[in-house]
C-alpha positions as CSV (number, residue, x, y, z in Angstrom):
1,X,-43.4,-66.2,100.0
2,X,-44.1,-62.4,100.0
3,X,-45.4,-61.0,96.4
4,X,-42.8,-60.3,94.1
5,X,-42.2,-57.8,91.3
6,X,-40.2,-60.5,88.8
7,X,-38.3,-58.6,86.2
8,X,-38.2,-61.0,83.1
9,X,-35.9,-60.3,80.0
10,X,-38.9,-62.4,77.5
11,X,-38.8,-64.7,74.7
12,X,-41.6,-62.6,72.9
13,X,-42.7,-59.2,73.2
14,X,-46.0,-60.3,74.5
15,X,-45.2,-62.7,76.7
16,X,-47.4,-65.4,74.1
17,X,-44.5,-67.5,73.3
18,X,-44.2,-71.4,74.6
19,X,-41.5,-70.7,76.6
20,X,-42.8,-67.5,78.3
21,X,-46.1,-68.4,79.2
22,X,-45.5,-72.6,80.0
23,X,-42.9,-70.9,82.3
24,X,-41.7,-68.0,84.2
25,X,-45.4,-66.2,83.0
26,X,-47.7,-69.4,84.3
27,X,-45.8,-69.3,87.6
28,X,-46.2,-66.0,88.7
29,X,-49.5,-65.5,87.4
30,X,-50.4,-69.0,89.7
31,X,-48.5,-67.1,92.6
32,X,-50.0,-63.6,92.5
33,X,-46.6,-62.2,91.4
34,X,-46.1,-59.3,89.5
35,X,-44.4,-59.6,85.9
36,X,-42.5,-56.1,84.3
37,X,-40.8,-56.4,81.4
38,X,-39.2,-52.8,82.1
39,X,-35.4,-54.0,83.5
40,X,-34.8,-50.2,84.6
41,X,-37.3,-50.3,87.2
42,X,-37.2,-51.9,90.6
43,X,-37.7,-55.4,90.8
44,X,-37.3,-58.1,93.7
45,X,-35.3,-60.7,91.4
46,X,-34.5,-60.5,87.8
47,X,-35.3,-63.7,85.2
48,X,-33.2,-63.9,81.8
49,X,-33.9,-65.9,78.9
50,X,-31.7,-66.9,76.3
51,X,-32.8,-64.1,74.1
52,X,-31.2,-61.7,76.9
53,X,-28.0,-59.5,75.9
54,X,-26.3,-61.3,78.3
55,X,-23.8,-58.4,78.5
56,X,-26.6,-55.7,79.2
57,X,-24.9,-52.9,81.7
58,X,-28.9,-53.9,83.6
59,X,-27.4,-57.1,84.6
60,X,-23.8,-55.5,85.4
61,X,-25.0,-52.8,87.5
62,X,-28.7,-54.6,88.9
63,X,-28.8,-54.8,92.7
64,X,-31.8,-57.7,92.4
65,X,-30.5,-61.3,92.0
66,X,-30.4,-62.8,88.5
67,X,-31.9,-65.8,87.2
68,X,-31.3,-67.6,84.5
69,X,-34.3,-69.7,82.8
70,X,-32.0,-71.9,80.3
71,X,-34.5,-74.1,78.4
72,X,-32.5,-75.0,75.5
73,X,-29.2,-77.0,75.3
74,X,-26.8,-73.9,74.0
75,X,-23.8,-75.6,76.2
76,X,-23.7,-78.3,73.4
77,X,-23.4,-76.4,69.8
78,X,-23.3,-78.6,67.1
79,X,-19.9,-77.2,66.3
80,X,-17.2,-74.5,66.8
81,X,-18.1,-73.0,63.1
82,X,-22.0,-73.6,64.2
83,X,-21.1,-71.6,67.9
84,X,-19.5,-69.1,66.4
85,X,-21.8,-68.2,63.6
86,X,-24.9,-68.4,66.1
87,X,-22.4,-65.6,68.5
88,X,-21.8,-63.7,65.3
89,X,-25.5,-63.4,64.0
90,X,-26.8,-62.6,67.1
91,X,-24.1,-59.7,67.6
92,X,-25.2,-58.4,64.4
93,X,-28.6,-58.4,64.6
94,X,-28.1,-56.6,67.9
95,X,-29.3,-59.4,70.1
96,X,-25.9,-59.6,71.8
97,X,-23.8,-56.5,72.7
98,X,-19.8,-56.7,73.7
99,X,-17.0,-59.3,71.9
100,X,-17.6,-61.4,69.3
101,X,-17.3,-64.7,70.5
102,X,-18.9,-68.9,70.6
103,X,-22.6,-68.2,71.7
104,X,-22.0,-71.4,73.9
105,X,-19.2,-69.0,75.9
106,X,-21.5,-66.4,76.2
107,X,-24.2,-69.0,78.0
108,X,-21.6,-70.2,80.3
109,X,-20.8,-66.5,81.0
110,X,-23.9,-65.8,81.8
111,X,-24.2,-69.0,83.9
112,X,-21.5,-68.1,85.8
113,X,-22.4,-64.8,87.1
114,X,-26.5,-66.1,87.6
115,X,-27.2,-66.3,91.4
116,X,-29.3,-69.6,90.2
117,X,-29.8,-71.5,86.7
118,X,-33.3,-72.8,85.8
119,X,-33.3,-76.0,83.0
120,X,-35.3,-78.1,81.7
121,X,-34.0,-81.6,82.0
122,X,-31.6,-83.7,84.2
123,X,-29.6,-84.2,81.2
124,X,-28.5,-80.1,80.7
125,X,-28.2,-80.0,84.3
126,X,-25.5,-81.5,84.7
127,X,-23.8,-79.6,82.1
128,X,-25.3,-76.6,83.5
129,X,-23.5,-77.4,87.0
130,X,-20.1,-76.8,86.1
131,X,-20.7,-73.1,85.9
132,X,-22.9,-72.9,88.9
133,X,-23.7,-75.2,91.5
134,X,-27.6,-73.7,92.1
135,X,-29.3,-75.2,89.2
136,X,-32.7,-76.5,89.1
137,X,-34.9,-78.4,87.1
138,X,-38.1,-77.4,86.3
139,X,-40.6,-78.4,82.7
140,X,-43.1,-76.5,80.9
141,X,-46.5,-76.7,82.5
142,X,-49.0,-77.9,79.9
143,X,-52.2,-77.0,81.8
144,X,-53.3,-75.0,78.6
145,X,-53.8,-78.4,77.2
146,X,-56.7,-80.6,78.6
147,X,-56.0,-84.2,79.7
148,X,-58.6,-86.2,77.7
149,X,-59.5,-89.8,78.8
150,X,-57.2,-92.6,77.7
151,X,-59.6,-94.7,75.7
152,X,-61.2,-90.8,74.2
153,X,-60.4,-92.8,70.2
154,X,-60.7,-96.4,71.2
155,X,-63.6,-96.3,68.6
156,X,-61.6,-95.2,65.5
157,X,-59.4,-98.4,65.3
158,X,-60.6,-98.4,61.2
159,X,-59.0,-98.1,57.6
160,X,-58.4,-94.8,57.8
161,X,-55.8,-93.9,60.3
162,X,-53.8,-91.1,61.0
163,X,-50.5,-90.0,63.1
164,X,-49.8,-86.8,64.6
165,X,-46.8,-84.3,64.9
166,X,-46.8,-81.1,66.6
167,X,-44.3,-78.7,67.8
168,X,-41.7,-75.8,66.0
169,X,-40.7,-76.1,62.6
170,X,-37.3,-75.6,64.3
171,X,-37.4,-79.7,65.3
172,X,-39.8,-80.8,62.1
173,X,-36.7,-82.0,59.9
174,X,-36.4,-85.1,62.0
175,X,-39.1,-86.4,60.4
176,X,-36.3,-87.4,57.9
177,X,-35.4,-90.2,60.6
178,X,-38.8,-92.2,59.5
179,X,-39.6,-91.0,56.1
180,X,-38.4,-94.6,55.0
181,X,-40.5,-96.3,57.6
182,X,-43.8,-93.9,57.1
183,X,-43.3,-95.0,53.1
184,X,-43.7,-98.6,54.0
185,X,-46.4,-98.6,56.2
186,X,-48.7,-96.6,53.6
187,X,-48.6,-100.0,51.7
188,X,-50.4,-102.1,53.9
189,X,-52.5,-99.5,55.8
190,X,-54.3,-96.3,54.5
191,X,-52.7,-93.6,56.8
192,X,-52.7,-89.5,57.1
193,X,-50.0,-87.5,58.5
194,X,-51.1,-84.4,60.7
195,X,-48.7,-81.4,61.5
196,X,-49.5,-79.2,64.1
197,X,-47.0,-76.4,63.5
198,X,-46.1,-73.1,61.8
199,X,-47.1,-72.9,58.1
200,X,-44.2,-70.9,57.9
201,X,-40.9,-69.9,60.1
202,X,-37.7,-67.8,60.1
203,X,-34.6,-70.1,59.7
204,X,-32.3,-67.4,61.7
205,X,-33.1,-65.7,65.1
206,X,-37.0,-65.8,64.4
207,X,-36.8,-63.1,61.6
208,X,-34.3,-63.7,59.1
209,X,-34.8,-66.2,55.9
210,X,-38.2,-67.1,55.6
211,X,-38.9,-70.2,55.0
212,X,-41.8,-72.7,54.2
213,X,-43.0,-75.9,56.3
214,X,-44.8,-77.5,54.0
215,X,-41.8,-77.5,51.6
216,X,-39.6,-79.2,54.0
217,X,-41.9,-82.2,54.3
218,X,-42.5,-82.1,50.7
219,X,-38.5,-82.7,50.9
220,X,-38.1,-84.5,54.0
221,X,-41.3,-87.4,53.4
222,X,-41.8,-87.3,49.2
223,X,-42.6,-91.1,49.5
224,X,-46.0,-89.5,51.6
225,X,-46.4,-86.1,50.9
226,X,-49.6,-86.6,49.3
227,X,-50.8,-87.9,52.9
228,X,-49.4,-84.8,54.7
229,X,-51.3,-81.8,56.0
230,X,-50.2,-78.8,58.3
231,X,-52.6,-77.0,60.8
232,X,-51.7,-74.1,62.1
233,X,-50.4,-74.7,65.9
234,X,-53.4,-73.8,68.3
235,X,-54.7,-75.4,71.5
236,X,-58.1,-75.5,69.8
237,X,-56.9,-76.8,66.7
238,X,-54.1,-79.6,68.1
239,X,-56.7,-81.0,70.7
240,X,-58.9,-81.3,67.5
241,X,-56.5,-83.1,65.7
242,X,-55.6,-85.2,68.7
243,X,-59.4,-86.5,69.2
244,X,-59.0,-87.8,65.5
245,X,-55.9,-89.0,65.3
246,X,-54.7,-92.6,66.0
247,X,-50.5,-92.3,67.2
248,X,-48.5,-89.6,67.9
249,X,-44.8,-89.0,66.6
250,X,-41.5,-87.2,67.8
251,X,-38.7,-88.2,65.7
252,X,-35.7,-86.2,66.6
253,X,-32.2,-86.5,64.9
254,X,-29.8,-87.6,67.6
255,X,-26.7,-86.3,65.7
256,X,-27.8,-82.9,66.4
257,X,-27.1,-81.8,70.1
258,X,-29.6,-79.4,70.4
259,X,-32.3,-81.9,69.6
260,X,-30.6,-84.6,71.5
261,X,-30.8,-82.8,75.1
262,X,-34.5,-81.9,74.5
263,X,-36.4,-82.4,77.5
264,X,-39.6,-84.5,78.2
265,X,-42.3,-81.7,77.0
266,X,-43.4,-82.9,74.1
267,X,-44.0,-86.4,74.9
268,X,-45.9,-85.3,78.1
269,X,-48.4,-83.4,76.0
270,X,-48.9,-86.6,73.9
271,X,-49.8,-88.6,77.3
272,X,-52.2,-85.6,77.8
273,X,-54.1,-86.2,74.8
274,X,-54.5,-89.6,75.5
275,X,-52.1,-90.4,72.6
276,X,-49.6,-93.2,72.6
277,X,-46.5,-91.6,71.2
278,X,-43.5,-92.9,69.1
279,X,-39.8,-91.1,69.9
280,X,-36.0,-91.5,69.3
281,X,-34.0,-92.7,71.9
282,X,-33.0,-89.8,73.1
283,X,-31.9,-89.4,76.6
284,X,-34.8,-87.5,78.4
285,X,-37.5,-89.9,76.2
286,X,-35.6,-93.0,76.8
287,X,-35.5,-92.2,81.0
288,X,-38.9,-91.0,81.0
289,X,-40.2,-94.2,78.8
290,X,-38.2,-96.5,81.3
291,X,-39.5,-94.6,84.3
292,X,-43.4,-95.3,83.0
293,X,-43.1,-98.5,82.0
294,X,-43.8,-97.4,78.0
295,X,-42.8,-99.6,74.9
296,X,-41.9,-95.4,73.6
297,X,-38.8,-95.6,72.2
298,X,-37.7,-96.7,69.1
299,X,-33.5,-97.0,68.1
300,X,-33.7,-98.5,64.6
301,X,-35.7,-98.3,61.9
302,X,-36.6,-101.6,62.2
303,X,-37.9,-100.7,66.0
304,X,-39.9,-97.5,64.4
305,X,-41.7,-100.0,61.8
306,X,-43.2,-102.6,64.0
307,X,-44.3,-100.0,67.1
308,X,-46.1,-98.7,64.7
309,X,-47.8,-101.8,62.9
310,X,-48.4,-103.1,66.7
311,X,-49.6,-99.8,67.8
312,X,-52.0,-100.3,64.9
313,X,-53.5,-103.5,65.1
314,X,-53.5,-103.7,68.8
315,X,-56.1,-101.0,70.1
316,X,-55.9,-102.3,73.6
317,X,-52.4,-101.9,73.8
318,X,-52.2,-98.3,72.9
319,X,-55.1,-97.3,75.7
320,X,-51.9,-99.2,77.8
321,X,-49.2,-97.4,76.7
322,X,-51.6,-93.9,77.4
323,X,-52.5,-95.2,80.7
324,X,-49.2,-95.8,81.5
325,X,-48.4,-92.4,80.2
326,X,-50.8,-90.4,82.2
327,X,-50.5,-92.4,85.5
328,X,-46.9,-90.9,84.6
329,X,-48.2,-87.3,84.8
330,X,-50.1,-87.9,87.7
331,X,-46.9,-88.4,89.5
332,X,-44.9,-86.3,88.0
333,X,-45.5,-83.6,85.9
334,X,-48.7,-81.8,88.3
335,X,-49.0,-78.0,88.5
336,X,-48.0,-78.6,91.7
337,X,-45.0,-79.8,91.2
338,X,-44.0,-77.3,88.8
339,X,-45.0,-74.4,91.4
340,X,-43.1,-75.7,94.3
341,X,-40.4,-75.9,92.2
342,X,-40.5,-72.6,91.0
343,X,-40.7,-71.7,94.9
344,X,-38.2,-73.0,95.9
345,X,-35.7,-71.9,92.4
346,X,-36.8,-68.5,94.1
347,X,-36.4,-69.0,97.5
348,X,-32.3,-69.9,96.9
349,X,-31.6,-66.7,95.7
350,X,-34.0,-64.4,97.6
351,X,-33.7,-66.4,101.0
């Protein structure tokens, strides 16, 4: 493939965030493609995110082909009042231009009149294909975040334990799913509870409504709190808090479609930090835990209580359950992979 000049419509104005830089940002970097933000000037193929204005005249009257890099599940609101208020707020604060309408219809718009659809997991795709047929299926790269050696904590099976959570504040409330669980096994084992996250977040389109983390948890895990401590998200600091940590976390709450349909990402970085990692049953973490042969998943509480005590008193099966992991990554989730599929998400619209 020639060099390109990719227009991209970014997540962030600096092209830091996640979702920039794990994606559309790391792949043209690896290929020697050039990256403008400026949608007025020439480009080879355009890239939209879901914080375009899907109904920009650029995308109307653009002669390049448009891409769009769908990473959330915004085909599967929570509900109509939900859909509509998400349309709505986004209209007003200027994100969206044209009619007021479900911000689910404005993704399937947009869908629709894409020359290609990039998402993150098997499950949205096949939502995704109902409004066009050239969908493909590509993760975040994690190669910002160093693989360390499975057995890297084998020697810190003592007393003092602790269990790890990273990610957005956006997914921390479904710690709520194990508060109950976290409470009982504080009485028979001295435990800390890590966050990796924002110390603070906007509860409304990243700037609207600030609102604090710590006083969710304090909500969300009061039979703990005095356990619980956030760090602010950095590589540095989570592969710090990685090397001293024991288990991993990622309880999500399953009635909530957008947390549901998450993909694989955040569970893959666990693997990477040589972490066995606790999830719900959710569909991406229940394929992906079948696929490497993980004991991952937990549906009950009941399952969420003794992973955990086992997890605990068994160091040799948790340097398993991380080899299993990362034999997982080595097969599937290389920057390889991700870059040949990025190719070839290209290639169908380009020819």
């Amino acid at each position: 493939m020639s060099k390109l000049k990719i227009g991209y419509w970014p997540l962030s104005p600096n092209l830091q965030s996640a979702g920039d830089r794990r994606r559309v940002i790391f792949w043209a970097q690896a290929r020697g493609h050039e990256v403008v933000t400026d949608l007025n000037r020439r480009v080879d193929v355009i890239i939209a995110s879901e914080k375009s204005d899907f109904a920009s005249p650029i995308f109307i009257d653009s002669k390049a082909p448009i891409i769009f890099d769908l990473i959330d599940a915004y085909l599967s609101p929570l509900n109509l009042i939900d859909d509509i208020a998400r349309g709505l707020v986004k209209k007003v604060a200027s994100q969206l231009s044209g009619r007021i309408k479900p911000f689910s219809s404005h993704v399937q718009d947009f869908c629709q009149i894409s020359n290609a659809v990039i998402c993150s997991s098997v499950e949205q795709e096949l939502l995704i294909k109902r409004y066009n047929s050239n969908t493909h299926v590509i993760l975040d790269s994690h190669e910002e975040i160093p693989i360390l050696t499975a057995n890297h904590n084998a020697d810190k099976f003592h007393t003092n334990r602790r269990i790890l959570w990273e990610g957005q504040p956006a997914t921390i409330r479904g710690v709520q799913q194990v508060s109950s669980t976290l409470t009982e096994l504080t009485r028979t084992n001295s435990l800390q509870f890590d966050f990796i996250t924002d110390q603070s977040y906007f509860q409304f389109l990243g700037k609207f409504l600030k609102r604090s983390t710590l006083r969710l948890l304090e909500a969300d895990l009061s039979g703990v709190f005095d356990r619980v401590s956030i760090t602010p998200w950095t590589t540095a600091n989570l592969v710090n808090c990685a090397e001293k940590s024991d288990i991993a976390m990622i309880p999500i709450d399953l009635t909530v479609p957008m947390q549901r349909l998450k993909p694989e990402n955040r569970l893959l970085i666990m693997w990477r930090l040589g972490l066995p990692c606790l999830t719900s049953a959710s569909p991406a973490y229940t394929r992906v835990a079948i696929k490497a042969g993980t004991k991952t998943v937990c549906e009950t509480p009941n399952d969420w209580l003794e992973n955990f005590k086992n997890l605990l008193a068994n160091p040799s099966f948790a340097h398993q359950e991380v080899l299993r992991g990362q034999n997982y990554l080595h097969e599937n989730h290389t920057s390889t992979i991700l870059l040949n599929k990025w190719d070839r998400a290209i290639e169908s619209v380009i020819g």
